[in-house]
LOLUMTOR-555176 format. One record per residue: residue number from 0; residue in three letters; x, y, z of N, C-alpha, C in turn. Coordinates in Angstrom, 1 decimal, m for minus. Layout:
   num   residu     n.px     n.py     n.pz    ca.px    ca.py    ca.pz     c.px     c.py     c.pz
   NUM      ALA        X        Y        Z        X        Y        Z        X        Y        Z
...
This chain:
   num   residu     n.px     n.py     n.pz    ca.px    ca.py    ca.pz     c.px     c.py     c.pz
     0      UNK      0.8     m1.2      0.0      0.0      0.0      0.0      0.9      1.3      0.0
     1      UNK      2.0      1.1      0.7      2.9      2.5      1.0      3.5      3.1     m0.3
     2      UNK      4.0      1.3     m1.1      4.8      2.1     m2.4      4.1      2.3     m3.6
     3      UNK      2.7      1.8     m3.4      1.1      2.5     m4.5      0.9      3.7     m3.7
     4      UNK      1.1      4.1     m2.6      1.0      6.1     m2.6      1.8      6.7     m3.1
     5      UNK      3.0      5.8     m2.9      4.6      6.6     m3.3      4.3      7.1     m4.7
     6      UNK      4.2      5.8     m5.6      4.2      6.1     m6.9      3.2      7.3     m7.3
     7      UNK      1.9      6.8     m6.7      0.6      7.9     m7.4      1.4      9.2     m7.0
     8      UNK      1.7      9.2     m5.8      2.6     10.4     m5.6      3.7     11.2     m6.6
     9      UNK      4.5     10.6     m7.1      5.5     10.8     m7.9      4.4     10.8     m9.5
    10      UNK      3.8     10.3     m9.9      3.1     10.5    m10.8      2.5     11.9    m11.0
    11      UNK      1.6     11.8     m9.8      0.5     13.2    m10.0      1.6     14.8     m9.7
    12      UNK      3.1     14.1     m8.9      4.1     15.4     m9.5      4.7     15.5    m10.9
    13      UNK      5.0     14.8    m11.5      5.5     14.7    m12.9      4.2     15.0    m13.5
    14      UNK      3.0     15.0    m13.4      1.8     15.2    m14.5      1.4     17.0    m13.7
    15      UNK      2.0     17.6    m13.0      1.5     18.5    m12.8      1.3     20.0    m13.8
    16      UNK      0.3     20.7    m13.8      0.2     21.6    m14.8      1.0     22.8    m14.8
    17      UNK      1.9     23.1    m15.9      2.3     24.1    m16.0      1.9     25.4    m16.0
    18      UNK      2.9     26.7    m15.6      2.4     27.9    m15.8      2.4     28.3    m16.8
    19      UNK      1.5     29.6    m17.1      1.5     30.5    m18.1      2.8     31.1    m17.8
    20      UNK      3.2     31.2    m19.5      4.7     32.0    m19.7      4.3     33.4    m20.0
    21      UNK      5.1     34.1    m19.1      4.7     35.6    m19.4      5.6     36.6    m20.0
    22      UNK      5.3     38.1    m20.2      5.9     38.1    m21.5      6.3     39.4    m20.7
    23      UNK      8.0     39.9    m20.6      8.5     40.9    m20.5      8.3     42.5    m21.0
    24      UNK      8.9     43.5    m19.9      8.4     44.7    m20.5      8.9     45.1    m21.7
    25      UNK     10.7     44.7    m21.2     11.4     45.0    m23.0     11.0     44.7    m23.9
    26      UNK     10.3     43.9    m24.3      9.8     43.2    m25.1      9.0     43.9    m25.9
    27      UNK      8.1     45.0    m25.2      7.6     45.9    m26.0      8.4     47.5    m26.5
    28      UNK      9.7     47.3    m26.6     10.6     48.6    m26.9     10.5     48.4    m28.2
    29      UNK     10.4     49.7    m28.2     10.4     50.1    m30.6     11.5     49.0    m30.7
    30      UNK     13.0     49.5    m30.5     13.6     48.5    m31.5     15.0     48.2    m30.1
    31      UNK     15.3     46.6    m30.4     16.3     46.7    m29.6     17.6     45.9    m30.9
    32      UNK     18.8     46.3    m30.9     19.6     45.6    m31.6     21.1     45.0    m30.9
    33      UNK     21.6     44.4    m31.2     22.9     43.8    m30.6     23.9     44.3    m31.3
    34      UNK     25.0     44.6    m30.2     26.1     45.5    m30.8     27.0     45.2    m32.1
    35      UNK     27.1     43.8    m31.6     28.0     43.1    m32.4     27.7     41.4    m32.5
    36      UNK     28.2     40.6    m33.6     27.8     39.2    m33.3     26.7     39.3    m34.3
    37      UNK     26.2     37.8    m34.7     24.5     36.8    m35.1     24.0     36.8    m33.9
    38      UNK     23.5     37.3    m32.7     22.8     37.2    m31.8     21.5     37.1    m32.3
    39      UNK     20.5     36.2    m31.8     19.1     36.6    m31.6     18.6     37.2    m30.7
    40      UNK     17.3     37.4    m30.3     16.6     37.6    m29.4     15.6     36.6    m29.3
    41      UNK     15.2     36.2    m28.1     14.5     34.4    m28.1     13.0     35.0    m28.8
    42      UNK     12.7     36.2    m28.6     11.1     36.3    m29.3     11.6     36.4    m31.0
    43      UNK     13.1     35.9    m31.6     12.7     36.1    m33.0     13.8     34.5    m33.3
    44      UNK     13.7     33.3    m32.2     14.0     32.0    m32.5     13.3     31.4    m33.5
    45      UNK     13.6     31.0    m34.0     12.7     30.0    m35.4     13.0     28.7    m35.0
    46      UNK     11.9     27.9    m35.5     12.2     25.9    m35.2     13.6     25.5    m35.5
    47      UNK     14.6     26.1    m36.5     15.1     25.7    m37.0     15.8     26.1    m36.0
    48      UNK     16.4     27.2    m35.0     17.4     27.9    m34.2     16.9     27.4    m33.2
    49      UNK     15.9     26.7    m32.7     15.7     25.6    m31.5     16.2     23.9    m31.7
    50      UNK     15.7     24.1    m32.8     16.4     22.5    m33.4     18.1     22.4    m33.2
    51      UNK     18.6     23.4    m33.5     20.0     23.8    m33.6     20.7     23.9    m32.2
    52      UNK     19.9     24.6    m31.7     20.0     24.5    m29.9     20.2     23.1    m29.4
    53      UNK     19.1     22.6    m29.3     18.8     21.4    m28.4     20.1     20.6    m28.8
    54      UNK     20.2     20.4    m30.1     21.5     19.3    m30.6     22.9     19.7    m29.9
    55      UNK     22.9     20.7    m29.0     24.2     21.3    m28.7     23.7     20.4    m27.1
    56      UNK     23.0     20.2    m26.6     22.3     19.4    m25.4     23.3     18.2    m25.0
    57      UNK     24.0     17.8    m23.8     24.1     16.4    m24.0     22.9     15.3    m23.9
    58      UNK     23.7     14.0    m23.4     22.2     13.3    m23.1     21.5     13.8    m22.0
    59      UNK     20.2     13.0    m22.2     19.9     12.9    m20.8     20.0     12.5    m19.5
    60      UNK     19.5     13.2    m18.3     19.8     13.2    m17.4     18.9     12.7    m16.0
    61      UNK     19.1     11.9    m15.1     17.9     11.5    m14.5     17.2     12.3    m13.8
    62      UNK     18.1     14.2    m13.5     16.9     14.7    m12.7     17.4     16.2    m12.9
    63      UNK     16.9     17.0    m13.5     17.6     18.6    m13.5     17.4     18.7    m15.0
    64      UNK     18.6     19.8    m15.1     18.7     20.9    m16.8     19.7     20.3    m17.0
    65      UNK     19.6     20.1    m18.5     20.6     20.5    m19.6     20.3     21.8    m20.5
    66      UNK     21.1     22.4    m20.3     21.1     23.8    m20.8     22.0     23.8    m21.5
    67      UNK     21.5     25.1    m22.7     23.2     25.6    m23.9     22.7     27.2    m23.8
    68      UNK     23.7     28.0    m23.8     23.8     29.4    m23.5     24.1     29.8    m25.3
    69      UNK     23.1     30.2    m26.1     23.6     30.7    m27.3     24.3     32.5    m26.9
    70      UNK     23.6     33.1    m26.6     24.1     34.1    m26.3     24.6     34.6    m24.7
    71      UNK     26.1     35.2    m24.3     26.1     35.0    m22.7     26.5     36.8    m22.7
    72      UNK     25.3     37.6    m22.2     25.9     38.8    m21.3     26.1     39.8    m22.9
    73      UNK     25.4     39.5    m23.9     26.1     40.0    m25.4     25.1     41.7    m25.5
    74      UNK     25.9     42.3    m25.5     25.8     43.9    m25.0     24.6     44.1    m26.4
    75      UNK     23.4     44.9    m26.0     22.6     45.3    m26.6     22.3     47.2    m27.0
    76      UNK     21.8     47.3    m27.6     21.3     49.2    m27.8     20.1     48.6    m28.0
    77      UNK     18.8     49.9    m27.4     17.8     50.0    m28.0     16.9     51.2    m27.5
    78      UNK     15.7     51.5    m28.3     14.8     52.9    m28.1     13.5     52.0    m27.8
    79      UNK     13.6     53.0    m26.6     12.1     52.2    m25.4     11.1     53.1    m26.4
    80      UNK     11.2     54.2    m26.4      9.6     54.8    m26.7      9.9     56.2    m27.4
    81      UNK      9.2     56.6    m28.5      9.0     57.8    m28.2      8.5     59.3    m27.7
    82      UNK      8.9     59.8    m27.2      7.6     60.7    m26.2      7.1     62.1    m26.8
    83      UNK      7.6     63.0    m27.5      7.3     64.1    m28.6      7.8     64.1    m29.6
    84      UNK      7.2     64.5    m30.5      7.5     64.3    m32.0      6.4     66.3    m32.1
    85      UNK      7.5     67.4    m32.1      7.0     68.4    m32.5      7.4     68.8    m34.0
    86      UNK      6.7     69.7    m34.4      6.8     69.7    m36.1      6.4     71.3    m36.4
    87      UNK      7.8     71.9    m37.2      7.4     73.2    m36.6      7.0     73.7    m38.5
    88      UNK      6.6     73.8    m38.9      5.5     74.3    m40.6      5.5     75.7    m41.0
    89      UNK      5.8     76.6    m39.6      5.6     78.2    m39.6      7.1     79.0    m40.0
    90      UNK      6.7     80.0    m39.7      7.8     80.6    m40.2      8.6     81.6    m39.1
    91      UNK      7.8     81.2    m37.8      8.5     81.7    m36.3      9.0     80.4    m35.6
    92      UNK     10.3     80.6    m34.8     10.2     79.5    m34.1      9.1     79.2    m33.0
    93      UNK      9.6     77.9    m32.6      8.8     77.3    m31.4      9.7     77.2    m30.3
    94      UNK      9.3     77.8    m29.4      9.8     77.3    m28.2      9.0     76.4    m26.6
    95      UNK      9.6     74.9    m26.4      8.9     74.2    m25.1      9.9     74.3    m24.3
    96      UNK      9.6     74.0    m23.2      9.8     73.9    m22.0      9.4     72.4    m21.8
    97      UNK     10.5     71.3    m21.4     10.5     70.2    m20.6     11.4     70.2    m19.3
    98      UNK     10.8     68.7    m18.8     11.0     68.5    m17.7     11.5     66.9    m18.0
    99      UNK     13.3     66.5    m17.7     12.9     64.9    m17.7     13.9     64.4    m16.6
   100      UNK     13.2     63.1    m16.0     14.1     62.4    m15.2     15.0     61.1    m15.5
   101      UNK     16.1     61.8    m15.1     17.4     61.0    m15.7     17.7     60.2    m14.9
   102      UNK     18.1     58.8    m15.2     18.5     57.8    m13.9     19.6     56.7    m14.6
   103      UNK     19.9     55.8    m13.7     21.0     54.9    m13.8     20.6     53.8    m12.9
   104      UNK     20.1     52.9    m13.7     19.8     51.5    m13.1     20.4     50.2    m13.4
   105      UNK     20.4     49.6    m12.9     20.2     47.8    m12.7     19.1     47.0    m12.5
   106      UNK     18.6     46.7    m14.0     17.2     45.9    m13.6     17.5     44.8    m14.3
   107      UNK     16.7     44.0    m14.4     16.5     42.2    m14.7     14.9     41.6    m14.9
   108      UNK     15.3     41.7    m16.6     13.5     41.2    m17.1     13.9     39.3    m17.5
   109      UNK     12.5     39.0    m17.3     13.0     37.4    m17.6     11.9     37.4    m19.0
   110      UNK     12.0     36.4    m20.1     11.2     36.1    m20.8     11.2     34.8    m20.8
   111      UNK     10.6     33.6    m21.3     10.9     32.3    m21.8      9.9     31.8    m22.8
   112      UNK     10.1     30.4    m23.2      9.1     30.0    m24.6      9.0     28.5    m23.5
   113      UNK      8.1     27.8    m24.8      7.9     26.3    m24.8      7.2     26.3    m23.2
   114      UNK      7.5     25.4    m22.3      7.0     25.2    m21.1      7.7     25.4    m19.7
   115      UNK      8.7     26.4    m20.1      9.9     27.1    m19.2      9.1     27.8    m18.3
   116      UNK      8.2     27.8    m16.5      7.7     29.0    m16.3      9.0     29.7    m15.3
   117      UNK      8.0     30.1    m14.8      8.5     31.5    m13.4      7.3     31.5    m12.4
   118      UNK      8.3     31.8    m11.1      8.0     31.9     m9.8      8.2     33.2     m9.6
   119      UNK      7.4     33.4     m8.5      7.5     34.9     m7.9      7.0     36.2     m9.4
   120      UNK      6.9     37.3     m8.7      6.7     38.4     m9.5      7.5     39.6     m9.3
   121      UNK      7.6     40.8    m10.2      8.7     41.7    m10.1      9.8     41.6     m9.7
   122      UNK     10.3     42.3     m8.7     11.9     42.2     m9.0     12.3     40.7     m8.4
   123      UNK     11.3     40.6     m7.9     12.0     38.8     m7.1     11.6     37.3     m8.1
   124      UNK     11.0     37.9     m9.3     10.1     36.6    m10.2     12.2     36.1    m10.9
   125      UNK     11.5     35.2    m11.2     12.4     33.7    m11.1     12.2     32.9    m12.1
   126      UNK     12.8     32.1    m12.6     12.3     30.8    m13.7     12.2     29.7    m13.0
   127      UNK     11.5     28.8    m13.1     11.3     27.6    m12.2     12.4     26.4    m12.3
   128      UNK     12.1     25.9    m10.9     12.7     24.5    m10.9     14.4     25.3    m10.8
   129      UNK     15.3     26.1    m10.8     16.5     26.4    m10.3     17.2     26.9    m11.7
   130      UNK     16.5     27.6    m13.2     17.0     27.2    m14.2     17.8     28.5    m13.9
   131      UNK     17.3     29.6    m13.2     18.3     30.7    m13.3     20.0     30.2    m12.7
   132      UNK     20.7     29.5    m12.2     22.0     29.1    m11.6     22.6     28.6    m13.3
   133      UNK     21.4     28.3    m13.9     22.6     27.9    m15.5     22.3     28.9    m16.2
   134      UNK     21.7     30.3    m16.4     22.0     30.8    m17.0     22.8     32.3    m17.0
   135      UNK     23.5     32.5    m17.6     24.7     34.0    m17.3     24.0     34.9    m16.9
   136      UNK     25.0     35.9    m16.0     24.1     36.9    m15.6     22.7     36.9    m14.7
   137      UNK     22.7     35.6    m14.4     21.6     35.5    m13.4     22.2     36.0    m11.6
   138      UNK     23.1     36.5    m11.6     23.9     36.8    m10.6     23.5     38.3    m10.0
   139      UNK     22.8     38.8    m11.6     22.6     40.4    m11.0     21.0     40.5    m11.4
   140      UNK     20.1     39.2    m11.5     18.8     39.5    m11.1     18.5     40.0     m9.4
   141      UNK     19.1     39.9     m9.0     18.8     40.2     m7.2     19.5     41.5     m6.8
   142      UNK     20.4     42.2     m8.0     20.6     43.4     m7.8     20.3     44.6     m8.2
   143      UNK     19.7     45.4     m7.4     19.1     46.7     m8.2     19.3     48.4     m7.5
   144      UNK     20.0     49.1     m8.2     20.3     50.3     m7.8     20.0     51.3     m8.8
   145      UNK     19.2     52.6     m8.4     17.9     53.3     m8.7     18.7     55.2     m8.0
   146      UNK     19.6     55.9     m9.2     19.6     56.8     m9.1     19.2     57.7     m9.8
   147      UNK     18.3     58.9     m9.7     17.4     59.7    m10.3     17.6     61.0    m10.1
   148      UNK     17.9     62.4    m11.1     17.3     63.7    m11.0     16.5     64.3    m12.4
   149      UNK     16.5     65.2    m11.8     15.4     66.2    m12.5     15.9     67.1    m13.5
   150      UNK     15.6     67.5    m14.6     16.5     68.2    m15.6     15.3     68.9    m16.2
   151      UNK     15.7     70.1    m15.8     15.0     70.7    m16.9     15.6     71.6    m18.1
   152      UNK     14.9     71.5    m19.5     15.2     72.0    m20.7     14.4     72.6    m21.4
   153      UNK     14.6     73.9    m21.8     14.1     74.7    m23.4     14.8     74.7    m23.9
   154      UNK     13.8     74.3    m25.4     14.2     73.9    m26.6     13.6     74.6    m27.7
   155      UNK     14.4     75.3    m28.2     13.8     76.3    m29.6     13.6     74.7    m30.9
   156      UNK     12.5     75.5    m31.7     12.9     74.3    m32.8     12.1     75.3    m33.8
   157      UNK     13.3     75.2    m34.6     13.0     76.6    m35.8     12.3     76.3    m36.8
   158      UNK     12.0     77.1    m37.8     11.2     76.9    m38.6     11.1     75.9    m39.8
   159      UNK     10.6     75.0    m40.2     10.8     73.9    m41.3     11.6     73.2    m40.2
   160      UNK     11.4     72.5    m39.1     12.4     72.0    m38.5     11.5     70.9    m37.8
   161      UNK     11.6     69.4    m37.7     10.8     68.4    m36.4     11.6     67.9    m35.5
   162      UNK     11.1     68.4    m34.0     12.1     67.7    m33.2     11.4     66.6    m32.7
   163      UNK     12.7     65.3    m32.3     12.1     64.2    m32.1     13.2     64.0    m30.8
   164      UNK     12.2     63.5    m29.0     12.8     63.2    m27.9     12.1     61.6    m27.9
   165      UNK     13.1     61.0    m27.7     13.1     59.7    m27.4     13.8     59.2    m26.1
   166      UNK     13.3     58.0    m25.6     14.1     57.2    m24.3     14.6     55.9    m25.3
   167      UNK     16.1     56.1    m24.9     17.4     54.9    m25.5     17.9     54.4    m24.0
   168      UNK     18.3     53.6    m24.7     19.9     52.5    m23.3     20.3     51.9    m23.7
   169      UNK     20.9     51.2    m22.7     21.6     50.1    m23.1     21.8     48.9    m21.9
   170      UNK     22.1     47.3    m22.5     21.8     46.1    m21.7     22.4     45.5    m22.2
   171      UNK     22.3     44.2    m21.7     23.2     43.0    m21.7     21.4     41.6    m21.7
   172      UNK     22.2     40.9    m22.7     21.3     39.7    m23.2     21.7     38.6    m22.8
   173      UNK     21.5     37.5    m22.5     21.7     36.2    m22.6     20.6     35.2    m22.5
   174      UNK     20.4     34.2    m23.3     19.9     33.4    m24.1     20.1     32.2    m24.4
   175      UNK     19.1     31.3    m24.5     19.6     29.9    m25.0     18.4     29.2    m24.8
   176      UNK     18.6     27.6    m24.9     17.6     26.5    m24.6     17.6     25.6    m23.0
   177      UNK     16.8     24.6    m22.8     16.9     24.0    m21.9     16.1     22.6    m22.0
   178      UNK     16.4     21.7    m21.3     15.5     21.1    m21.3     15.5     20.0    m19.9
   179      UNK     14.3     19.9    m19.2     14.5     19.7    m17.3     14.2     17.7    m17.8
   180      UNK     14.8     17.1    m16.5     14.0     15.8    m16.8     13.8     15.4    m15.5
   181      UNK     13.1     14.3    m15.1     12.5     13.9    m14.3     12.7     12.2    m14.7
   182      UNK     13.5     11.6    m13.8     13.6      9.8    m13.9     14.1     10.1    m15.4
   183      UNK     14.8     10.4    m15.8     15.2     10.4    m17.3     14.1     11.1    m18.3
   184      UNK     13.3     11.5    m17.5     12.0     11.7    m19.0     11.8     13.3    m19.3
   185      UNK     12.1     13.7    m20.2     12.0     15.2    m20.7     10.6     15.8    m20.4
   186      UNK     10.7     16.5    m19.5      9.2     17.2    m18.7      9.3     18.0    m19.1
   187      UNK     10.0     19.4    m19.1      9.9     20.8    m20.0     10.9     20.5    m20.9
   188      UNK     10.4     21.5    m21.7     11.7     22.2    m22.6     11.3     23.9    m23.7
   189      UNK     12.3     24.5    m23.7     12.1     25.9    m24.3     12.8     26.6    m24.2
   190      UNK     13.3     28.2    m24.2     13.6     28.9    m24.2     13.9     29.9    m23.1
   191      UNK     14.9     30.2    m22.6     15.0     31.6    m21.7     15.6     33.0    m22.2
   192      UNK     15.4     33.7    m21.4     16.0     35.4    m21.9     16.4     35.6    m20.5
   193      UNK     17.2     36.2    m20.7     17.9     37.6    m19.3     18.1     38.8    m20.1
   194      UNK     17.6     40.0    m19.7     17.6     41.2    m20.0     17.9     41.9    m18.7
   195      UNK     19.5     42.8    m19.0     19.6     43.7    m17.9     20.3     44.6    m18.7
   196      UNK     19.1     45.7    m18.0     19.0     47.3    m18.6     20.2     47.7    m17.6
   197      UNK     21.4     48.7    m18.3     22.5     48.8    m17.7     22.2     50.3    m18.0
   198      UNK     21.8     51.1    m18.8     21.6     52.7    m18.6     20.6     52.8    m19.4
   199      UNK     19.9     54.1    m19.5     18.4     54.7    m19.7     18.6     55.7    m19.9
   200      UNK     18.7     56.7    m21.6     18.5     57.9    m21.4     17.7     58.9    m22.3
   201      UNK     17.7     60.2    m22.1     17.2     60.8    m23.4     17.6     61.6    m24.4
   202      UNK     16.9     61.0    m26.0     17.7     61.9    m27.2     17.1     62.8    m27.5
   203      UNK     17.6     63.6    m27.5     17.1     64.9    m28.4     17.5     65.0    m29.7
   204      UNK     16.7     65.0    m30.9     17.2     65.1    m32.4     16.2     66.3    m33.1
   205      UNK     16.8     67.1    m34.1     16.2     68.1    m34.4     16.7     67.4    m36.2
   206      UNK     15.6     67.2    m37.2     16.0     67.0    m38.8     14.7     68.3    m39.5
   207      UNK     15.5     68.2    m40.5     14.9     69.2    m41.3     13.7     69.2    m42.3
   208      UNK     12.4     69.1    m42.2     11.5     69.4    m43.3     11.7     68.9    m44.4
């Protein structure tokens, strides 16, 4: 009787239902690019760049990750948003008056694919089952430092002239596949991301008509 609970036991853990994979803030920035390198970003992996992954996998294992790191820590640029877009048609200038807050952070977004979840939420959310210890850079998800002031700026923008203020930075990527097992048997597998935003700032561009 004891080792018919054991098993149902070990069963109904191996059959248990996965989380929803949720989907990062970076994720929605206009455009992010990598400095240098064939880097991807895991939201633009194709079957064929998972297929390609996994083969880099050894065998399997009776209990944990096999993991392959395609990309480790590989420096990023990108433009979060744009916030004015003025456009000057007349034949006086324009002059505004802003106000913007400049800072220097350390953050850490997680993404994943396939059936990779996460524990916890905001700055303490996690990938399950211990996958962050194999992936790079998981060392400065638990660190975060938040310096901020206030800047204020007038800005002429002359005539036949559009100015465009935008938020840029810059971050560090790492990426790859995984796959967890259980008694030898492949229970998840998919994708992870680390994204850490390493600076945050604003452009000012003035083009011509």
């Amino acid at each position: 009787m004891k080792k018919s609970l054991a098993f149902f036991m070990i069963l109904l853990f191996m059959l248990a239902p996965l989380e929803e994979i949720g989907a990062a803030e970076y994720l929605t920035y206009q455009s992010i690019h990598f400095k240098r390198g064939s880097h991807k970003m895991l939201a633009d992996y194709t079957n064929y760049d998972y297929n390609r992954h996994y083969a880099q996998l050894s065998g399997r294992r009776f209990w944990g990750w096999r993991t392959y790191a395609a990309s480790e820590n590989a420096p990023v640029y990108f433009k979060r948003d744009t916030l004015f877009i003025i456009k000057n048609e007349g034949e006086t200038p324009i002059h505004q008056n802003f106000q913007f807050k400049t800072s220097e952070q350390n953050t850490t977004q997680l993404s994943a694919s396939g059936s990779i979840g996460f524990k916890g939420s905001g700055e303490a959310k996690g990938f399950q089952l211990g996958l962050d210890s194999h992936v790079k850079a998981s060392a400065e998800t638990k660190r975060t430092s938040y310096v901020e002031e206030t800047v204020d700026i007038r800005i002429q923008v002359d005539p036949m002239t559009k100015l465009h203020i935008g938020v840029y930075g810059e971050g560090r990527i790492s990426n790859g596949v995984g796959r967890y097992y259980r008694f030898f048997k492949n229970t998840r597998s998919g994708g992870g991301e680390v994204f850490t935003l390493t600076t945050e700032y604003y452009s000012i561009e003035k083009v011509a008509l």
